[in-house]
Structure formats: structure tokens, C-alpha cells
N, C-alpha and C positions, 0 to 999 in steps of 0.2 A: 423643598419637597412638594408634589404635586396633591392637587387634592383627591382625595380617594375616595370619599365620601360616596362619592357614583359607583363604585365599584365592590358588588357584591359577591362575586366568585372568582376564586382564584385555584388555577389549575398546579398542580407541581408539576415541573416538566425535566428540573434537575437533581438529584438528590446525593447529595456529600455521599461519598461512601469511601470505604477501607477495606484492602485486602486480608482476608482472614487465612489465608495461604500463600505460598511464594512471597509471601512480607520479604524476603531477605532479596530477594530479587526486583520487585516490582515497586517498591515504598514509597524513591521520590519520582512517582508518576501521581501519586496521590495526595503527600505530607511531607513539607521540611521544615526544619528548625529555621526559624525568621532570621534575618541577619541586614547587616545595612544594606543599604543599596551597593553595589559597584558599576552604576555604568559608565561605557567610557565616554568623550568630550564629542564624539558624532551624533550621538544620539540627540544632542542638541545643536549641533550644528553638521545637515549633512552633506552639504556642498564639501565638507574633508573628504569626503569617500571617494571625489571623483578625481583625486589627486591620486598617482603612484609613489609609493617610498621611494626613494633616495637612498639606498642602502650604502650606495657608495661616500656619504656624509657621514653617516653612522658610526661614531667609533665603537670598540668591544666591548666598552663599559655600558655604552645606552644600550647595545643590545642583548647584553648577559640579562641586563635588569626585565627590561622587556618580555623574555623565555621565565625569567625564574617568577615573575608577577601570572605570566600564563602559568604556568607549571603547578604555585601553589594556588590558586584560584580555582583550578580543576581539581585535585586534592583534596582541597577544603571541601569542593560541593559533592565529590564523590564517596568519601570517607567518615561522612560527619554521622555520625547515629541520633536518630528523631529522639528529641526528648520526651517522649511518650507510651503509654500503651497502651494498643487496641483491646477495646473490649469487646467486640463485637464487628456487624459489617458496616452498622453507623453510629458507631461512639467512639470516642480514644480518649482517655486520660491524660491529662496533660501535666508533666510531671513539673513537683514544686519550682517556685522562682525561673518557667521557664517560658519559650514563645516559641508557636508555631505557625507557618503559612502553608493557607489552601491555595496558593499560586500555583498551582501542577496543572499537570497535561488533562488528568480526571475530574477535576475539581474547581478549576477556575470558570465560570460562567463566561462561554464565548459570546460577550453582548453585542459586538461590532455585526455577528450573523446575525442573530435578533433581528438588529435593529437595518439591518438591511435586505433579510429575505423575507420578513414580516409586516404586520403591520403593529408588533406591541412597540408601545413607547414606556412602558414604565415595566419594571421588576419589582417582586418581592421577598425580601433577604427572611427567612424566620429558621429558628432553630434553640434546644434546649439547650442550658448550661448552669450544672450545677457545682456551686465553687463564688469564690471570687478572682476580681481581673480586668481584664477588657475586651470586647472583640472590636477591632478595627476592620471595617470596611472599604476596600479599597479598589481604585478604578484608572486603569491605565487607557495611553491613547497608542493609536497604532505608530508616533514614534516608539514608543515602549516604556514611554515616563508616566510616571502614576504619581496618584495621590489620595491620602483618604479621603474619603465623603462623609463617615461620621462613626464617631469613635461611641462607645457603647458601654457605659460600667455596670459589672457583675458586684451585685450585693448581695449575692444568696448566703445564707446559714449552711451551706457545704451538705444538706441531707434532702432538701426540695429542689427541681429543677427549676430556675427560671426561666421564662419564654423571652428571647429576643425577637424582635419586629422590624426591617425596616423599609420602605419605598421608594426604589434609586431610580431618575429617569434616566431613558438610554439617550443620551448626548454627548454629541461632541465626540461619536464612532464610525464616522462615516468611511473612513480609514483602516479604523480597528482599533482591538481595547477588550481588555476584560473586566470582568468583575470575580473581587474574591476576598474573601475576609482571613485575618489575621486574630489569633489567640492570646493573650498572655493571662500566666497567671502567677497574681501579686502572693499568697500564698507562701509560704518560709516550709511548710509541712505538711499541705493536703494538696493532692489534687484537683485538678478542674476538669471535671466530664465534660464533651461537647458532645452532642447527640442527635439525633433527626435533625441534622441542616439542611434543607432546601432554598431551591429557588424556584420562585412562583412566577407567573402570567398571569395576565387578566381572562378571565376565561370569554370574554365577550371578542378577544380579537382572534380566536378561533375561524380560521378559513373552511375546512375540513370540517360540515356535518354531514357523520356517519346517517346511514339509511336504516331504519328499524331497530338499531340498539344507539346504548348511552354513550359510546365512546368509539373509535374506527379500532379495527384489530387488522392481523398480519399474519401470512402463512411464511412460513421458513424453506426454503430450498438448499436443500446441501445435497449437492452432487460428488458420489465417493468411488473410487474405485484401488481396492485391495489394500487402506489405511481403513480398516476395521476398528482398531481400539482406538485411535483418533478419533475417530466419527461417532465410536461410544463413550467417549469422555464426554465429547459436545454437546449430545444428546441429554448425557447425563448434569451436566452444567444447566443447560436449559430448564431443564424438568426438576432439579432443586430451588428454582426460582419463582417463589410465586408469583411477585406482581408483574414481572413479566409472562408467567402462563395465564394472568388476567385478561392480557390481551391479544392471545395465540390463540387461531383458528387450528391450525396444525401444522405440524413440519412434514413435506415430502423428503424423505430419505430416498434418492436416487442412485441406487448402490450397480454400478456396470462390472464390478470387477468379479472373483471367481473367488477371491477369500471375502465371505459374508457375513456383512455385521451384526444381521442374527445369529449368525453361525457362534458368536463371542460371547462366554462366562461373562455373564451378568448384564446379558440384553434381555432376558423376559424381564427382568427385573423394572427396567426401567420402561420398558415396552409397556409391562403394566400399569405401572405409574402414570404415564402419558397417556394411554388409552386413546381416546380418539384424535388425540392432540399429536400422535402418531401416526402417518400414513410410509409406509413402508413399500417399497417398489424394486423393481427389479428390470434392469434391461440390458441389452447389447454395449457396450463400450462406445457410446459419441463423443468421447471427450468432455472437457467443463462444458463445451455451449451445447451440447445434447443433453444434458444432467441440467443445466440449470434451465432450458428451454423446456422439458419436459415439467419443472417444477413449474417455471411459469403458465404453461399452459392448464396444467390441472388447476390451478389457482383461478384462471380466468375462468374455467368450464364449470368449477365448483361454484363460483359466486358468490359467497360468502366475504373473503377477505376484501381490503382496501387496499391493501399493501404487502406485499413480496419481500422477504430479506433473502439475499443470496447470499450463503455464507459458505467458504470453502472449509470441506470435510477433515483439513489438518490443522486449523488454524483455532488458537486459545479467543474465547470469548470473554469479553467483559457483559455479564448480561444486562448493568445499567445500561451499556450503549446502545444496545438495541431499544431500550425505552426510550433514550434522547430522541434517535435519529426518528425513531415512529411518532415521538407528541413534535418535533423540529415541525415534521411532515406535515403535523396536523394545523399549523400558522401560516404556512408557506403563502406569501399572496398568492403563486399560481405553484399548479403540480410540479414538483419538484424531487430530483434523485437526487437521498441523503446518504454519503459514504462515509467512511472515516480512515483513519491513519492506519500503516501499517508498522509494527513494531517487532523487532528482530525476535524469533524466538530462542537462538540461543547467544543472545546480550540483551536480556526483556527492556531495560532503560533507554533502548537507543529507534528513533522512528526514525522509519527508510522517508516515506514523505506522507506529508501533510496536506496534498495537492502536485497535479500535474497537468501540463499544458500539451497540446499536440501540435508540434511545430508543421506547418502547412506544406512550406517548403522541401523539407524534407524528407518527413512521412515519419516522424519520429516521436519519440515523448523527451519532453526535458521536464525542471522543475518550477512548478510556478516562481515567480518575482525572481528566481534565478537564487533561489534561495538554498542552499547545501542539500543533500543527501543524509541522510545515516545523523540525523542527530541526536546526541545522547544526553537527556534530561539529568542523569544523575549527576554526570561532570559538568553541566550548563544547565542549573536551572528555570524553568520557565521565568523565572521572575531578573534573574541577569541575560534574558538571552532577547533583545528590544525587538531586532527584527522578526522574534516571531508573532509578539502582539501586533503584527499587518494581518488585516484583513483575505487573507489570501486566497482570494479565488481560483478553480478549476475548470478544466475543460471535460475532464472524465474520471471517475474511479474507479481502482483496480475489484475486481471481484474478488477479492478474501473477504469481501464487507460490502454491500449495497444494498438499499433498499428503493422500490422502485413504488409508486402507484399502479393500481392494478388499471387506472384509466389509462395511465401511459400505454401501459402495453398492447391494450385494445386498442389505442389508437396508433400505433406503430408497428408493433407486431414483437414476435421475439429476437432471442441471438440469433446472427448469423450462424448456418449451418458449414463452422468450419473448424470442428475436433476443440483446437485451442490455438491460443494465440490471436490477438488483434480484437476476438468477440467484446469483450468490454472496453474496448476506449470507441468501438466503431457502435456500440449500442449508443453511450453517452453522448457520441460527436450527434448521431443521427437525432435525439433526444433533444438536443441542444437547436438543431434545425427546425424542431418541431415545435421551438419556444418552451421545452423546457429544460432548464439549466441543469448543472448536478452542483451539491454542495459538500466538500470533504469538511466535515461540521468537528472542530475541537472538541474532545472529551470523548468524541466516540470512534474506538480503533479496538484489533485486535491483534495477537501474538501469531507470526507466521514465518515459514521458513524465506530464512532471505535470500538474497539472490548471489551473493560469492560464494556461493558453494554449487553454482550451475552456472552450463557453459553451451548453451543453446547448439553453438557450430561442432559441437563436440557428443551429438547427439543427432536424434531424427527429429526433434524439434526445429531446427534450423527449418528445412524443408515447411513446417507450418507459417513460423515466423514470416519469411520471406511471403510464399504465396500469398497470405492472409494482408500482407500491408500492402499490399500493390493492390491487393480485393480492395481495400479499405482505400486507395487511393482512385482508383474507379468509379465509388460510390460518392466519393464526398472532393476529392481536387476537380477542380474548373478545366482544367487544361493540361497537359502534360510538359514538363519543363525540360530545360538540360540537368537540374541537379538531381531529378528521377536518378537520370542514366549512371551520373556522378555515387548515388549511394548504391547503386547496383553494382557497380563496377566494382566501388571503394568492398564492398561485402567479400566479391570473387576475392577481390587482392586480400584483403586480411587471414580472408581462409587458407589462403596458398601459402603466404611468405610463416603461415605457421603447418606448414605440410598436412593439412587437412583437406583431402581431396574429396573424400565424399561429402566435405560440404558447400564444396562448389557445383557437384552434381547436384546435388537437393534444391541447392538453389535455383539452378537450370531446371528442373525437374519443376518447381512451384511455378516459374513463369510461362512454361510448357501446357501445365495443365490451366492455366488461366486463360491460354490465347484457345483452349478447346473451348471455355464458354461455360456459362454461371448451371447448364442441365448438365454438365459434366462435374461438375465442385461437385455438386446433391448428389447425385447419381452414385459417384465416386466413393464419398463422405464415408459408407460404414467398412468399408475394407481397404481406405487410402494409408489406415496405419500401418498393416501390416505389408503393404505394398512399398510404404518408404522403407521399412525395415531393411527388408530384401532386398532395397536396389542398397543401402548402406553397407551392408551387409558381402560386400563383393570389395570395396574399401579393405586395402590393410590399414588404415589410420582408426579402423571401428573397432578393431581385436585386441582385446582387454587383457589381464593374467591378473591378481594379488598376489601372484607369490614372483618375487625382484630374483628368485635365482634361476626367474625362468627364461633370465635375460643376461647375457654379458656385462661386466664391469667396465661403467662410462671411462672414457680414456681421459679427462679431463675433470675437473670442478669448478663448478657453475656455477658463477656471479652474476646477480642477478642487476639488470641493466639499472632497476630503481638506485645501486649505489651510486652510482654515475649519473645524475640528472643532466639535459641539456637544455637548451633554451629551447621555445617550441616551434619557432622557425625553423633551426639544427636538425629537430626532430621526425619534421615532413620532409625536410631534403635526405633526411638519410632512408625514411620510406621509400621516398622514390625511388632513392638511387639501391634500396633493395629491391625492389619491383624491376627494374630494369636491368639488374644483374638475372634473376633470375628466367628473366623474358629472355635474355643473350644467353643464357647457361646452355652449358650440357650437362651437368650431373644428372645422375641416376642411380642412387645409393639403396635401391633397392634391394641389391646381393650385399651391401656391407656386414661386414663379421663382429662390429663393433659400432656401441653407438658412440656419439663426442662425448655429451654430460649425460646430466638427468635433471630435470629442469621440474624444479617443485610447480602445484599448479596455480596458486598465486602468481605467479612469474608468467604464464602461459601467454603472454601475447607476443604481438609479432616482432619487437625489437630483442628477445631475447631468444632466436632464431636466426639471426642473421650470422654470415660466417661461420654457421656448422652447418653439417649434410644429414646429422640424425640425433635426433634423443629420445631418450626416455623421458616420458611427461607424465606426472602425476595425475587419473582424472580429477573434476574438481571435486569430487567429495572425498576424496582424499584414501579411498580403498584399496584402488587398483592404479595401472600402467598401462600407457601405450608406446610403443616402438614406434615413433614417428620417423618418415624417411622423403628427402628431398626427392623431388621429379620435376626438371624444369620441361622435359617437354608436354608433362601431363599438366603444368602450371600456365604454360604456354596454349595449350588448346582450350585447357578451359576458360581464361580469358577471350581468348577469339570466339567460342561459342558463346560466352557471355554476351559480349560485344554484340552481335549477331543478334539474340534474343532480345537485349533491352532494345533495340533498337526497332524490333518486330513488335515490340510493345510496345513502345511511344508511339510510329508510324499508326498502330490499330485503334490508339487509346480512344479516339471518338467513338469510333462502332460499339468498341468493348465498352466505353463509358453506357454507351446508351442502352445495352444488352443486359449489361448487369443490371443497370437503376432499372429496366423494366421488367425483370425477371422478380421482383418481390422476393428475394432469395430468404426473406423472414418472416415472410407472410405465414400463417397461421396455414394454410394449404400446404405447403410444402411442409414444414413439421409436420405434421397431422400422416402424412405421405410416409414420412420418413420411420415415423414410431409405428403405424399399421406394417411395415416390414418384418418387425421387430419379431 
């Protein structure tokens, strides 16, 4: 242990906590029942991983066993009920003869970031418990093997609390590694309360001194538009929280839409509650980066705050996490955007990701370390799951969660003036240029809708999408490549070979208005929505019905191609070879009296399109139908004008590069411009 002796304040910056709601939902993001270890033989040796199976050596018996060891492993971690119960938002009884671990998503102290975007080297573990037992202390490395650091016996009389203490240095996490303690209690017939656990800092490696008070605070910006009781949940979440309205200046509610969240049964309520800590607003529709650039702005003009959290208007808060990501903020060696994870809101256990990277190349986002998607904590606990104790860095985070310095933003400016789509990974890339990083910091995430149940090409988003990445690749690529032209193309063709034609026009439509030039995007900006609309809007693939008898009985039934897996080479060659059928086509199933299937919208992509002329497709949220209908010669022009376009925009990309990076399109003048219209 190191000496402490020097060290006379120590700050909390993480505090154990338990859900007092959705428990049935949320649990093991917070608390499981302890159990051995299971990892498997990579984790100690990982030159295995760079071998492929041999399936072909594999006889039935090694691989039944293999499925039925996965099968009940997930089971076990999914099914298991915590042997405890909460008392409160930081206590839980720990029921007799049993053991628990704070190894969760909420709970486990991410020390690998600590001890790499700080300057602390030591922690301090303190927390009451009344009972007898043990708490174990324990500290994993970013292979994901742990071990304790020091075990801890409960001697109490079961009616006074004991204070546990302990001082772990952060080593040997250069990698990654948490910190997080384990419960037992020896006990045949009482309980063991565990209560106010934190984790402490030395308060002297404090980077961040606030200017005329004791501590830095933060305004909130949530930009809403016509998710009204959403946006009054949040608020209300917020505002039953006190120690985070210790450190709120105020929340701009930037409400664009026409159903108003004052206008919602039991908004004075809470309006009064917050009082000043409330700033309420009202404007025209700019989308997220006009809502959240509006918030930033008043932020910066008020002067008051250090810090911005941007937090989207649908999405469940944890409101410890906004206290991590704000004292995180407050160590950072340099100014630093703190984000967190996003978590499905309807499968609460399962986080979309953790971190993301923007592949250069392509113009794309993938997943940091290459690490999955969609992982689900209750069936893979944090403490069986190695590769996620890596350290995993980011290039940007999504806006359901960010907080920024308000130096940042003065020294950068705000969002891009571009509705939605691209404004936050092209904030963070820019931020990033400017030397300062973003960190998607463990323990701090919120609940938000995920993404399979939206279908961007299937919608007047596509049109944003597109335009906005090639914004974003103007600003920030060196040079324009051939695989520009390759995702641009690959975009047209995916849309086609799934008879989606207005979203090959939108698509053409975004690079159109990009080669007009960065005073035409702004200019554009407040009535570009309603302008995609209307060109989509001429599209029969945009005309919706709910009611299926308002369409003929499919002539066929529809297998969906996932039965049939192929190899992934098989896979691009049978693209092609759809792409060039329908490039040679003449179909025109426009008059058809009948569709082939009905092609649920899970299934919606493009190999389960191939060899019929029409279906009925489910949208993706599952309400309504579209009568999709083949057109190769409209499949055919729109490639050719693709073709055409990208190709006017690789030829311009220098001009355009230099037009746009000198146009300040974030600068503080241009907002300022934008909202005086209002």
C-alpha cells in the first residue's frame, strides 16, 4: 500500500449505487451473485485467437458439448436472481450464507481510464457494512484476469455499521483493468447491509479549478421535438436528484416541436421544483445540431457553467452518470469529451457500444478494438466477459450522452449546422484535431432507442446521412480516394437492388446540394426538411398503409435468406451478379396486380429481394407496409447519375475541401445568424 500520510482530501467521484426501479430490468448492470471464475484458455494465451477453427476436424460430440457449455453459461448468467435486497439507492442487504459482486457495467471502478486520462495514481475503496463476512477487493488487467488485492473481515454485532477503508494503487492498467469489490456474508441468519460504498481520489490531482466557487458545475442541453413525456420524465429524473442539482447551473430545454412539454400534466410541477435550474426555450425545428447548438451557445453567453452535458430528449438517465462523467472531467490532464455507453431501451441489459472509431477510409463508424456490438451484460457478465476489461478507446461519442467543456467549445465553436446526422462524431473528430480526445468512460451510459427498429434508406434521413458524411469528409480527409466513389456507389446499389428509389434520389439529392457550397447547406438548413420530404414524397416506395387488406395476398411465402447462410465471398458474387441483372433488366412491375411475398422487416435487405419484382415489406418499426416494386430502368439511371455525381465530387473535392474548412460553417456567427431568423 502506498503511503497516504500526505494526503489530506479526498474527493468521491464514484458512488456504488442500486436501482430503486426497473430492478427487474436493469439489476445485472449493477449487482450479481459471485460465482467462480469461467474464463476460457485465451485469456491467457492470445496468440489462440489468431488461429481459425477447424470445424472440419470437429466431430458432433466436441461440438454438441461446445453449444450446450455456451447455452448453459448464458442461462446461468441470465436467469440467476441476486441473493439480496435493496434497501434503498445505496444499500442492499445481503442475504444469509450468500456472495455478491460489484463487477457490473455501474459499479465496477473503471481504473485503466483513471490511471490513463489523469494524473491520480492511487484510489480510495471506503464504504459501511453492517453484519459479519468479508469484502474482497478485487483488480483485474486488461487481459481480463483479476485478482484480489485485499480481503477485509466484517466483525460487527449486526446493529452498528462498520467503516471499511482501503488505498489501492492504480498499476499495472496501462491496458486496462477495473477495480471492484466482492461481499460475503458468513451469517446462517442475518443479513449484511452494504451501504454508502465509494470510490475516492486524491483531491490534490484535481486538474479543473473552477473560477469563484468550490467546485466546476454544468448546464444540460436537451433538444426535444414532440416526445414531450420523454423529455418530462428526464427532467423529472434530474430534478429528484439532489447531489447532482448540487452541481447544475441549469438545463436548456430546447423544445422545436408543436406538441409542448409545458403543454404536459405535471410540467409546472416540476418546472417549479427546478426553478432557475430550469431554462425553457422554444424554436423552429433545426434538428439535434440546432437544439443542441442552441444549448451550447446560451451556455457559453451565460458564463456561468464549465461544462455542457448533451443529453437526447428520449433517452433514460442514470443520473450518477452524469456526476462520473463531470468530476472524470474534472482530472482530465487536458480538456477532455466525457461520453458514455449506449444501452438498448427495450432489452435495458444489452449496450449497443462502448466506444467507436471513424474509419478514415471509408467515412464510416465501426467499433472500437473490433470489439461486438449489442452486448448483453445479463447473459455475459462483466466479470466473464475479458475482452471488455481493455481499455477501449474512442474517436467520438454518440449524442444520447456527452459532455463537453465549455472551453472547448469557445475554442472550436459549435455543431455543424446540418439538422442531423454526422453532427456528433464530426464535433468529436474536430475536437480530437484540436488535441482534445473524447473518452466513452465505463459506468457512465444511458437507456435509448436502438437502432433495429430504423432504416435510415427507408426514410428522409437517408438524404441527411449521405450529405452530412461527405460534409464530414471535406472537413477532416486529406485527399479524396477511389473508395469515396466505392461507398457511394455501394449506397445507390443497396438502395436499388431493395426497390428503394427515392433513396437513391436523396442520395443524389445530398451530393447535389454539397457541390452548391457550405452558404447554401446554412442558408438551406431551416426548410431543407420539409424540402426532402416533398421530393420523397413523388417515390411509390415512401407510401405507407397499417391496414394489409389494403393490399393483395403475397403469391408466395417468404424465406428469409438468413436460413440459408453462404460463405462471404458466395455472398459478394451473388450481389454482383444482382446488380448486373438488374443493370441488364427490363422489368417494370410497376402495374403488377400482385406482390411475390411480404418480407417481414428484419429480413429487409438486399439478398432477400433478389428474383422477385415486388413485395410487401414491413417498415422497420413494425406498424405499417410498403408495396415495393422493381424498376430496372429507374435502377439503371440512377446509378449512371450516381456515377456522374460522385465523380463531380472527387474531381471538385480540393476547391470544395478548401471552401467548406474556410467557411467556419460552426463558428459562433453563423449560429448566431441562424437562430436571429428564428
Amino acid at each position: 500500500m502506498p503511503n497516504t500520510a500526505t494526503i489530506k482530501d479526498w474527493e468521491t467521484v464514484n458512488r456504488v449505487v442500486l436501482p430503486v426501479k426497473d430492478q427487474n430490468l436493469t439489476l445485472p448492470l449493477y449487482v450479481t451473485n459471485w460465482q467462480p471464475t469461467r474464463l476460457n484458455d485465451t485469456v491467457l494465451n492470445s496468440h489462440l485467437d489468431a488461429k481459425t477453427v477447424d470445424f472440419q476436424s470437429m466431430n458432433r460430440t466436441a461440438f454438441r458439448r461446445i453449444a450446450s457449455q455456451a447455452v448453459g453459461s448464458a442461462a446461468q448468467g441470465a436467469s440467476a436472481a441476486v441473493h439480496g435486497e435493496i434497501l434503498r439507492r445505496r444499500a442492499i442487504a445481503v442475504a444469509p450464507q450468500s456472495q455478491l459482486s460489484f463487477c457490473t457495467f455501474f459499479n465496477a471502478f473503471p481504473a485503466a481510464y483513471w490511471r490513463r486520462w489523469t494524473r491520480v495514481d492511487q484510489v480510495r475503496f471506503r464504504g459501511e457494512f453492517t453484519g459479519t463476512g468479508t469484502v474482497t477487493i478485487v483488480k483485474s488487467t486488461g487481459r481480463g484476469l483479476y485478482t484480489p488485492v485485499t480481503r477485509i473481515p466484517l466483525t460487527g454485532d449486526g446493529k452498528l455499521p462498520q467503516t471499511v477503508e482501503a488505498v489501492i494503487p492504480l498499476t499495472n492498467l496501462i491496458d486496462g483493468g477495473y477495480l471492484w469489490f466482492d461481499v460475503s456474508n458468513d451469517s446462517a441468519d442475518s443479513t449484511l447491509v452494504v451501504d454508502a460504498v465509494e470510490w475516492q481520489v486524491p483531491l490534490s490531482d484535481k486538474q479543473f479549478i473552477a473560477s469563484g466557487k468550490p467546485k466546476s458545475t454544468l448546464s444540460i442541453a436537451i433538444t426535444t421535438f414532440n416526445r414531450p413525456s420523454y423529455c418530462l420524465n428526464l427532467l423529472r429524473d434530474i430534478a429528484a436528484d439532489a447531489t447532482l442539482r448540487e452541481r447544475l447551473d441549469t438545463i436548456y430545454c430546447v423544445d422545436q416541436g408543436n406538441d409542448h412539454v409545458s403543454d404536459q400534466q405535471g410540467y409546472a410541477e416540476v418546472a417549479g421544483d427546478l426553478g432557475t435550474q430550469l431554462t425553457y426555450l422554444r424554436q423552429r425545428n433545426l434538428g439535434g445540431s440546432g437544439g443542441y447548438s442552441r444549448g451550447m451557445l446560451e451556455s457559453v453567453d451565460a458564463g456561468r457553467s464549465d461544462f455542457v452535458l448533451l443529453h437526447d430528449d428520449d433517452a433514460i438517465t442514470e443520473p450518477e452518470a452524469v456526476l462520473r462523467a463531470l468530476q472524470f472531467a474534472d482530472y482530465t490532464v487536458r480538456p477532455t469529451l466525457v461520453g458514455g455507453g449506449m444501452f438498448h431501451l427495450d432489452n435495458r441489459t444489452v449496450l449497443y457500444t462502448q466506444g467507436e472509431r471513424l474509419d478514415p477510409h471509408s467515412v464510416w463508424m465501426k467499433s472500437s478494438l473490433g470489439l461486438e456490438y449489442n452486448h448483453d451484460f445479463a447473459a455475459n457478465p462483466l466479470r466473464e466477459s475479458p475482452e471488455r476489461h481493455q481499455r477501449i478507446d474512442a474517436d467520438y461519442n454518440g449524442w444520447w450522452m456527452c459532455l463537453i467543456p465549455v472551453s472547448v467549445i469557445r475554442r472550436i465553436g459549435l455543431s455543424l449546422p446540418v439538422f442531423i446526422k454526422f453532427d456528433d462524431t464530426e464535433y468529436c473528430i474536430r475536437a480530437k484535431e484540436h488535441g482534445f480526445p473524447t473518452v466513452c468512460l465505463p459506468g457512465v451510459a444511458v437507456w435509448h432507442q436502438a437502432w433495429h427498429d430504423k432504416d435510415p434508406a427507408r426514410t428522409w434521413e437517408e438524404y441527411f446521412f449521405q450529405r452530412n458524411r461527405w460534409i464530414f469528409a471535406l472537413l477532416h480527409c486529406p485527399a479524396p480516394t477511389r473508395r469515396m466513389m466505392f461507398e457511394m456507389l455501394y449506397g445507390d446499389c443497396n438502395a436499388g437492388l431493395r426497390f428503394l428509389y427515392s433513396a437513391i434520389r436523396l442520395r443524389h439529392k445530398g451530393l447535389e446540394d454539397i457541390l452548391r457550397g457550405p452558404d447554401y447547406i446554412v442558408s438551406s438548413m431551416p426548410g431543407k426538411l420539409a424540402e426532402v420530404r416533398q421530393e420523397r414524397s413523388r417515390f411509390e416506395d415512401s407510401k405507407t398503409s397499417r391496414d394489409l387488406e389494403d393490399f393483395p395476398e403475397p403469391a408466395s411465402e417468404f424465406v428469409s435468406p438468413s436460413s440459408r447462410p453462404v460463405p462471404g465471398r458466395r455472398l459478394v458474387h451473388s450481389g454482383g451478379t444482382a446488380i448486373l441483372r438488374e443493370l441488364c433488366g427490363r422489368t417494370d412491375s410497376r402495374k403488377v396486380t400482385r406482390p411475390d411475398v411480404a418480407i417481414p422487416a428484419k429480413d429487409a435487405f438486399w439478398k432477400s429481394f433478389v428474383g422477385i419484382d415486388s413485395a410487401l415489406v414491413t417498415t422497420p418499426d413494425g406498424d405499417a407496409v410498403s408495396w415495393l416494386k422493381r424498376d430496372d430502368r429507374r435502377f439503371r439511371r440512377g446509378i449512371r447519375e450516381g456515377l456522374h455525381l460522385s465523380w463531380r465530387f472527387l474531381k471538385a473535392f480540393p476547391r470544395l475541401s478548401r471552401q467548406y474548412r474556410e467557411y467556419d460553417l460552426a463558428g459562433f456567427a453563423v449560429w448566431r445568424r441562424i437562430f436571429s431568423e428564428d
